[in-house]
C-alpha positions in Angstrom: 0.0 0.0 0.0 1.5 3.5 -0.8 2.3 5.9 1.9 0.3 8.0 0.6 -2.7 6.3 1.3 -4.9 8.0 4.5 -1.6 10.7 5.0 -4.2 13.7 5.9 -1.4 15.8 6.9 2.9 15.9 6.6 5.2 19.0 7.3 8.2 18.6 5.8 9.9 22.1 7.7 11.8 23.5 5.0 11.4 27.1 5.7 7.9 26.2 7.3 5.5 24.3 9.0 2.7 23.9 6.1 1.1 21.0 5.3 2.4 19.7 2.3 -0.3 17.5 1.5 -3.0 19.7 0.0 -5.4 19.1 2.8 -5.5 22.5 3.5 -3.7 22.7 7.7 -1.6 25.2 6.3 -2.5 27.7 8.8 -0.3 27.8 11.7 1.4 30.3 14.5 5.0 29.7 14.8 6.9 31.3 17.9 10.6 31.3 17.9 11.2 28.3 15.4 14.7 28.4 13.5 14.3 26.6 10.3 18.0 25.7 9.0 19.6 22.4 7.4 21.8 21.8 11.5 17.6 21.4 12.6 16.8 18.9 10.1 18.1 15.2 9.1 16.5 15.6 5.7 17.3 19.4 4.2 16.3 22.0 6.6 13.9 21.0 10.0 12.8 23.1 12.8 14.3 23.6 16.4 12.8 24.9 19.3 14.2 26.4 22.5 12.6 24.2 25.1 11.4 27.9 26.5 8.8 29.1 24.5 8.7 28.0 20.6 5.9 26.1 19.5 3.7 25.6 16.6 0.1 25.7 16.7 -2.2 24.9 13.8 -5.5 26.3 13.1 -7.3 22.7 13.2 -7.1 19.8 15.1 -5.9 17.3 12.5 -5.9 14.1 14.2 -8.5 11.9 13.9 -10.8 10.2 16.3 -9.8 6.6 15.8 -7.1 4.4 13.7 -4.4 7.2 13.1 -0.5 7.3 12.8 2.2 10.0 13.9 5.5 9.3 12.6 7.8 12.2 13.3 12.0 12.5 13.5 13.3 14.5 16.6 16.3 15.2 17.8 16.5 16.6 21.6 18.9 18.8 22.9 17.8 17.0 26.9 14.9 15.7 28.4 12.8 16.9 31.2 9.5 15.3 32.5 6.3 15.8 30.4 8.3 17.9 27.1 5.7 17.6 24.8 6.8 16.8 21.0 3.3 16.9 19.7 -0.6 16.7 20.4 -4.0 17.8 20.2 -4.2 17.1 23.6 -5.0 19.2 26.9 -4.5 17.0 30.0 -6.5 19.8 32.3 -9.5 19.4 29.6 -12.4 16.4 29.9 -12.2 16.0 25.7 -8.7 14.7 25.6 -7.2 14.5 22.3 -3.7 12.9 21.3 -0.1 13.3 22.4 3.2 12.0 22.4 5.6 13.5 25.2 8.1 13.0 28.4 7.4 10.4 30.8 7.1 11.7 34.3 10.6 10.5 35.6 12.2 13.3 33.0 14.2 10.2 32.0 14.9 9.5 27.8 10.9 7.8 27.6 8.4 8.8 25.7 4.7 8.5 26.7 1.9 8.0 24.0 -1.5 9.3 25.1 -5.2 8.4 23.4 -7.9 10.6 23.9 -11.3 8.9 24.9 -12.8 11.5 27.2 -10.6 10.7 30.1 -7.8 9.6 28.7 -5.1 6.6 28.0 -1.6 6.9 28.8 0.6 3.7 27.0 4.8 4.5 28.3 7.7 3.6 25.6 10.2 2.4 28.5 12.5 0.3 25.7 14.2 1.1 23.7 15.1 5.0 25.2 15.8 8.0 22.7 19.3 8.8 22.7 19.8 12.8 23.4 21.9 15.0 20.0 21.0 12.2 17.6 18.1 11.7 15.5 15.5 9.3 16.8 12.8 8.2 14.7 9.5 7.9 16.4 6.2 6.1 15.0 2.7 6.2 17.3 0.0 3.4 15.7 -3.4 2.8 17.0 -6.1 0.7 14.9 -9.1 2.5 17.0 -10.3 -0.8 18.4 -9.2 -2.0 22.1 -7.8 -5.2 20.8 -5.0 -6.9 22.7 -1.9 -4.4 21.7 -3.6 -2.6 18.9 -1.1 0.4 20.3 2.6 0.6 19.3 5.0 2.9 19.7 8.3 2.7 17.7 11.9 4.1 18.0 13.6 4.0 14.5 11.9 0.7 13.3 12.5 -1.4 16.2 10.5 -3.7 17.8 7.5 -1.7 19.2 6.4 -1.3 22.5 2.7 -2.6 22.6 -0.1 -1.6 24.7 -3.9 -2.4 24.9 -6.5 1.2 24.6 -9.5 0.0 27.6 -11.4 2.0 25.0 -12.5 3.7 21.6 -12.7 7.4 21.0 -15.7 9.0 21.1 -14.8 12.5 22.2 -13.1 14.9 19.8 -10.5 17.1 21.8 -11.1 20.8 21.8 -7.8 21.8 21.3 -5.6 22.6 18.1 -3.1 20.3 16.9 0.5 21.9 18.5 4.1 20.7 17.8 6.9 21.8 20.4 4.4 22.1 23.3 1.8 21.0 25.1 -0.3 24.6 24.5 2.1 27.0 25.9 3.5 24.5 28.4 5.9 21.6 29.1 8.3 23.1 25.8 10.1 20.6 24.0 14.0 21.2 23.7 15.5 20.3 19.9 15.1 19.7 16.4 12.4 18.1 14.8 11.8 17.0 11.2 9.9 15.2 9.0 6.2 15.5 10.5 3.8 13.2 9.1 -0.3 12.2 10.1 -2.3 9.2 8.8 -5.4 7.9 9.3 -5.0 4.6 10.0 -2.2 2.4 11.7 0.5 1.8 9.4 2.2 -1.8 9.5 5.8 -2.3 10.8 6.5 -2.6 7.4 5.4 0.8 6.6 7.2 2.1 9.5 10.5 0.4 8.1 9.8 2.8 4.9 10.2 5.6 6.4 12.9 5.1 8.9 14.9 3.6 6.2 14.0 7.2 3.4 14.9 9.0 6.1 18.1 8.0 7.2 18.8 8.1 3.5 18.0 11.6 3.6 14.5 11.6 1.6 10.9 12.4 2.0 8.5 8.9 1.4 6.7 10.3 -1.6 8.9 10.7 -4.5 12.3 11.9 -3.7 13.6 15.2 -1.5 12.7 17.4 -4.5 8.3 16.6 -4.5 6.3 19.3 -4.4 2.4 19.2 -3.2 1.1 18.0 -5.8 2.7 14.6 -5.9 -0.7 14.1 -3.0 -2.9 15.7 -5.6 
């Protein structure tokens, strides 16, 4: 199946955080992002201070349901809760999505599904490595069979968890990279930001770890424009 197929959103960073995809999230606030090739592992990326940069879209973009995040980062250090991206707000009843630090400010990742209250799945093995580029996959099918959650670091074998539920409530808040809304800022370079709407296989995920490390986007070489999604 093409990687193509159900991407509703991907932000490639080179000079800015558009969508690339035609889907129209091209909207978006960016505070104190520096776009430049030393923030990116394909072409340019985008790094962020870990004291106030963030980017926040004018839409929610992930779905309710099956959905993938598959995103490269590269962090400067960890400290607990550093959010890398959401649609999440943890003080809010409608929780949305989010992938950020576990509590013990250690190199883990947490993975959170929305379903009014909320589901939090921790990537305890294998750790991100801090000042190299880690390759990070969330998968969820939307269906709370046995492990139906993974959460990869650059192809490996993923950690596997079990949602107690479905989605049914859409989150109220925007979808934000580099922060969890003005909070909990995320400290490094990120590249390479891409949404689908259902749960790409671990073969899929192999893709794009492997384009990426060889310095190219999934969909047709480092030079595509839009409308290879057109």
């Amino acid at each position: 199946m093409s990687l193509k197929n159900g991407c509703i959103f991907y932000a490639t960073f080179e000079g800015t955080s558009n969508d690339i995809t035609g889907g129209g999230y091209s909207s978006a606030t960016d505070t104190n992002i520096t776009y430049n090739t030393s923030n990116g592992i394909i072409n340019k990326g985008a790094g962020f201070n870990g004291t106030n940069s963030q980017i926040i879209y004018g839409n929610k973009i992930i779905p309710l349901g099956a959905k993938t995040i598959s995103v490269w980062i590269k962090p400067n250090s960890h400290a607990a809760f550093r959010a890398i991206c959401g649609n999440n707000l943890v003080s809010s009843s409608a929780h949305g999505t989010e992938i950020f630090g576990t509590s013990s400010g250690a190199s883990t990742y947490q993975f959170f599904l929305g379903n009014g209250s909320g589901n939090y799945f921790n990537l305890t093995s294998p750790t991100v490595t801090d000042g190299v580029w880690n390759h990070l996959v969330c998968t969820w099918d939307g269906t709370t069979s046995a492990n139906a959650v993974k959460f990869y670091v650059n192809a490996g074998t993923p950690t596997t968890a079990t949602s107690s539920s479905i989605e049914t409530v859409d989150t109220l808040t925007n979808f934000t990279v580099g922060s969890a809304v003005g909070q909990d800022y995320y400290n490094g370079a990120l590249d390479s930001l891409g949404i689908w709407n259902r749960a790409l296989s671990s073969t899929e995920v192999s893709q794009l770890f492997n384009v990426g490390l060889a310095k190219d986007y999934p969909f047709g070489g480092a030079n595509f424009f839009p409308f290879f999604f057109k």
